[in-house]
C-alpha positions in Angstrom: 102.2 85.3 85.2 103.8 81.9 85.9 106.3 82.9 88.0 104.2 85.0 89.9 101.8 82.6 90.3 105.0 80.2 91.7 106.4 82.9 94.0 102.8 82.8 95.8 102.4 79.4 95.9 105.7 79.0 97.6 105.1 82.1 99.9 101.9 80.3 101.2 104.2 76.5 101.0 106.7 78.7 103.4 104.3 80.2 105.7 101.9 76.8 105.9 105.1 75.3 106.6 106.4 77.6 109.3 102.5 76.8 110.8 103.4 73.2 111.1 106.9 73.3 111.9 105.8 74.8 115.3 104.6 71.8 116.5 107.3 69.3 115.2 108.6 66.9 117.7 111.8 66.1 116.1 113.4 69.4 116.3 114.8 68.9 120.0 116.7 65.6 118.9 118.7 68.0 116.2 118.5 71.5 117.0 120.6 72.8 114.6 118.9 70.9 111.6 116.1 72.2 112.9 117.8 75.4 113.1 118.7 75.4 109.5 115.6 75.1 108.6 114.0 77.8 110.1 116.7 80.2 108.4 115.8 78.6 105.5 111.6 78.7 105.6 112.0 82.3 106.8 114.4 83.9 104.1 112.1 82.2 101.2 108.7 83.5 103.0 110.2 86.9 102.5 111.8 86.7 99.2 108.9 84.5 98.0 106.3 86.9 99.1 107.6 90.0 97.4 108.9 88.2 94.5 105.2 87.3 93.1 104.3 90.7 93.9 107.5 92.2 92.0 107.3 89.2 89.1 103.7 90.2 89.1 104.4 94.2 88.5 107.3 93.7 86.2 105.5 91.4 83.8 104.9 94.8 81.1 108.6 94.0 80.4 108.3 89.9 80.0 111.7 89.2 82.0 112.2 87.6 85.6 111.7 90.0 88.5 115.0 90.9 89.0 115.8 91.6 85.8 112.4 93.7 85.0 113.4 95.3 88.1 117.0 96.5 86.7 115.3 97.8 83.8 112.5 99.7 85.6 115.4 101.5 87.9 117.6 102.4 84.1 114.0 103.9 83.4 113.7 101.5 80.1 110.2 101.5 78.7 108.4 98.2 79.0 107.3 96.1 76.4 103.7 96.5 77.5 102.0 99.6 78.5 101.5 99.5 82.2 97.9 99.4 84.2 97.1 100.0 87.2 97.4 96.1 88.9 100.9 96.1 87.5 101.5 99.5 89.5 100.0 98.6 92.4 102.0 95.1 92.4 105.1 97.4 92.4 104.1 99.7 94.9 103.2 97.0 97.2 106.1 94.9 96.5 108.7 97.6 96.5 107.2 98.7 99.8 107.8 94.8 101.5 110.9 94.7 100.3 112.3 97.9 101.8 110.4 97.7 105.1 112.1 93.5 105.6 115.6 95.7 104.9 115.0 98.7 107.2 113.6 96.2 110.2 116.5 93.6 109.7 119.3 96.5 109.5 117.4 98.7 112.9 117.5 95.2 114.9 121.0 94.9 114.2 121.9 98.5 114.8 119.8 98.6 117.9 121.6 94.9 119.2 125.3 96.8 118.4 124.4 99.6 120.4 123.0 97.8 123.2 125.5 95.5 123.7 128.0 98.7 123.3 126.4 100.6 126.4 126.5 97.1 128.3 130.0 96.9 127.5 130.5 100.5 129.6 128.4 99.2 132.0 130.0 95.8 132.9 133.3 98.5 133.1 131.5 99.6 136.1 130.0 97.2 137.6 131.6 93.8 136.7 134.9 92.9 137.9 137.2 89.9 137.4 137.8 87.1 139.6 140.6 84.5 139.7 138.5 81.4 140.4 136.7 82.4 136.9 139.3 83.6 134.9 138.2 84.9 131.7 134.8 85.7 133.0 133.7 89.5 134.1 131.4 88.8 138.0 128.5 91.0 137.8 128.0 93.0 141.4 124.4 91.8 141.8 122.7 89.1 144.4 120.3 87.5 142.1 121.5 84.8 140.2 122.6 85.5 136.0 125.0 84.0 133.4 124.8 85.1 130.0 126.9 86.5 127.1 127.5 89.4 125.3 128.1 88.4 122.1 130.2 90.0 119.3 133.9 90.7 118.2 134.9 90.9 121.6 132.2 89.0 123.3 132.1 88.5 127.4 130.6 85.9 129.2 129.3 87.5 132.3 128.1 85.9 135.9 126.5 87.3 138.9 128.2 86.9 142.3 124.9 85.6 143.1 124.8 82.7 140.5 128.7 81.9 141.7 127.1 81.7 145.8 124.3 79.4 143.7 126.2 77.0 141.6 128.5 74.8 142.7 131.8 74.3 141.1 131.1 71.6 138.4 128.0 73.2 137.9 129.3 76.5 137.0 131.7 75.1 134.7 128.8 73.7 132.7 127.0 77.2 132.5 129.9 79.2 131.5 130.6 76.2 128.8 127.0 76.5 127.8 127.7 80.4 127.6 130.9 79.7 125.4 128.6 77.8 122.8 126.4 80.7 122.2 129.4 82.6 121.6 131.3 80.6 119.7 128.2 79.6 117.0 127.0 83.2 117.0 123.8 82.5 117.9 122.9 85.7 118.4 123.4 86.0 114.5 120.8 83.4 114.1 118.4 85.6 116.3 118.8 88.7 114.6 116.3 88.2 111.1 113.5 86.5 113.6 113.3 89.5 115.9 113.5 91.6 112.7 110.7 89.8 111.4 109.1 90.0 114.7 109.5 93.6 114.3 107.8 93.8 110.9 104.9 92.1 112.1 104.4 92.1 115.4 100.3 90.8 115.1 101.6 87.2 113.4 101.3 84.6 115.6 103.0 82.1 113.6 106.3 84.7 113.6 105.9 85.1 117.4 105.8 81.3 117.4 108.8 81.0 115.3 110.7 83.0 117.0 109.9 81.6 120.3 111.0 78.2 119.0 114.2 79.5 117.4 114.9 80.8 121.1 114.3 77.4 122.6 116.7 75.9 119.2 119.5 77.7 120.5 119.5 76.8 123.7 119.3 72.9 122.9 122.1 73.4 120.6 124.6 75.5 123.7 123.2 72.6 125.4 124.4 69.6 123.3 127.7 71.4 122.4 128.5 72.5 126.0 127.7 68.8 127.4 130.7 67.7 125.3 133.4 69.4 128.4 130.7 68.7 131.3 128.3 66.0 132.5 124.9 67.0 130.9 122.8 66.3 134.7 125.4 68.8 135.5 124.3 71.7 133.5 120.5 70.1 134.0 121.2 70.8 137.8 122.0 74.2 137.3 119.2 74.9 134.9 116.9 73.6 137.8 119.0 76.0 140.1 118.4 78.6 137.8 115.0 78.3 137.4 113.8 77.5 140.8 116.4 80.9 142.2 114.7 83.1 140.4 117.0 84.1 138.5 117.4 88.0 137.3 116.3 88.7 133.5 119.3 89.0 130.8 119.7 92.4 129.4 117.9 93.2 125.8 120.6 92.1 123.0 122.6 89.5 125.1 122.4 85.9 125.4 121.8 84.1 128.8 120.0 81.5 131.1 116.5 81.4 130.6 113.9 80.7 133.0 111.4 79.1 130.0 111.0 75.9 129.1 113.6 74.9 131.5 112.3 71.1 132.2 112.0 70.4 128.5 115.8 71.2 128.4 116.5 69.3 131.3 114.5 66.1 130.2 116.6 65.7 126.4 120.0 66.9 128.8 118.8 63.9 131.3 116.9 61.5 128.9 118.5 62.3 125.5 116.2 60.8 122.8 117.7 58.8 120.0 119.2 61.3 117.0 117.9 61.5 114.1 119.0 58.4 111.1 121.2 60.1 108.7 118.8 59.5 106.0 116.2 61.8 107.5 119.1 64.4 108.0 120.2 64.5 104.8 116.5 65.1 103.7 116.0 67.8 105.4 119.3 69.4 104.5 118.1 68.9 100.9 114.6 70.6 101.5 116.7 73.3 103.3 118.8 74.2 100.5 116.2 73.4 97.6 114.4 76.1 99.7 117.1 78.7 99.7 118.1 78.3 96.1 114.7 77.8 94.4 113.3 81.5 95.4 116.5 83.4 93.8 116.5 81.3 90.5 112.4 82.0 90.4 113.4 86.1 90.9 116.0 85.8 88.0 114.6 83.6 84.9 110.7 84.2 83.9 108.8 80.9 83.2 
């Protein structure tokens, strides 16, 4: 009953949390802290949650929830007769756990195949160019840049964002591209549109996932501003946003239109980073996070 009771507590810690991380004003002075711990709220909100209801149901055999798990699947009787809460519990549990599982692994399958029939596409109507070698220039007037991540990932431009851009600023959008590729940020997508997926009426989710969208794009920011001048990339975000610039295929990476002045303003008018202290603290919540929900699922309290 403990543990159980633990599991909840945290689920709710977790989702009240994720509530007022949303409106944290830190995050765009370290992204990928910030990053972090998202991942980190978000996988112990969904272990957390079916945890007290699995700890809960398993409690007839007076073991942890994993454990009383392994011994309901070997069919071993429990030490306790079970009643109907205790079924219901594992119904309900069982039921969460499998539908997180089946949403995370069809967003990835669906992202693999759409990035596969872009791949075929760009054969047709991408070509390469030497003034962007490396790069496949997409036959189209409106203006895009974006990636299509993966094992062999393409950074992709449209001959109308090369007429756009000037040379410097170009660079800085295909670095800016590289960074999503290179940190797999698409990977750090995937479990948020999952969970999105799962339960598409959550406004804190929607929020999350909004604000994990806007994380990346900080973070290709800061790491592309390393090879470029950052009021060179900010120019071509303003270029980009002002052009009109043409949507970025479902399962790739690219330019976005939102919440382009707010990346412009930290690229322009960086704020001061955060003391090492106050990283460290967080990296320490992120992993106490992480770690605290498995042990709670193993040992009974």
């Amino acid at each position: 009953m403990i543990t159980a009771a633990v599991l909840a507590a945290l689920a709710t810690a977790c989702a009240v949390g994720s509530w007022r991380f949303t409106t944290a004003r830190w995050t765009s002075r370290a992204p990928r802290l910030a990053i972090i711990l998202w991942q980190s709220l978000g996988v112990s909100w969904g272990l957390a949650t079916t945890g007290a209801m699995l700890a809960y149901a398993v409690q007839p055999y007076d073991v942890g929830a994993l454990p009383g798990l392994i011994a309901f699947a070997h069919g071993q009787a429990p030490a306790r007769a079970w009643d109907p809460l205790h079924v219901l519990a594992l119904i309900a549990g069982l039921t969460a756990l499998a539908v997180l599982i089946v949403v995370l692994l069809t967003a990835g399958v669906q992202a693999l195949r759409a990035r596969r029939r872009h791949r075929m596409l760009l054969t047709l109507i991408s070509h390469d160019d030497p003034g962007v070698p490396g790069v496949r220039v997409l036959a189209h007037p409106s203006a895009a840049a974006y990636c299509v991540p993966g094992l062999r990932s393409q950074v992709v431009v449209s001959e109308g964002a090369l007429k756009l851009l000037s040379e410097d600023e170009l660079a800085a959008v295909l670095a800016h591209e590289a960074a999503h590729v290179r940190e797999r940020h698409d990977l750090v997508l995937l479990p948020f549109a999952a969970l999105r997926r799962a339960m598409p009426w959550s406004k804190v989710v929607a929020e999350a996932q909004a604000q994990v969208e806007l994380l990346i794009e900080m973070a290709a920011d800061d790491r592309a501003r390393r090879y470029c001048s950052p009021r060179r990339l900010a120019t071509a975000l303003l270029r980009f946003g002002t052009a009109g610039a043409m949507p970025t295929p479902h399962g790739m990476l690219g330019v976005q239109a939102q919440n382009v002045m707010a990346r412009v303003n930290r690229l322009v008018k960086p704020d001061p980073e955060l003391s090492t202290s106050v990283r460290y603290g967080f990296i320490a919540l992120s992993v106490s996070l992480v770690t605290s929900t498995p042990l709670l699922w193993i040992f009974q309290l």
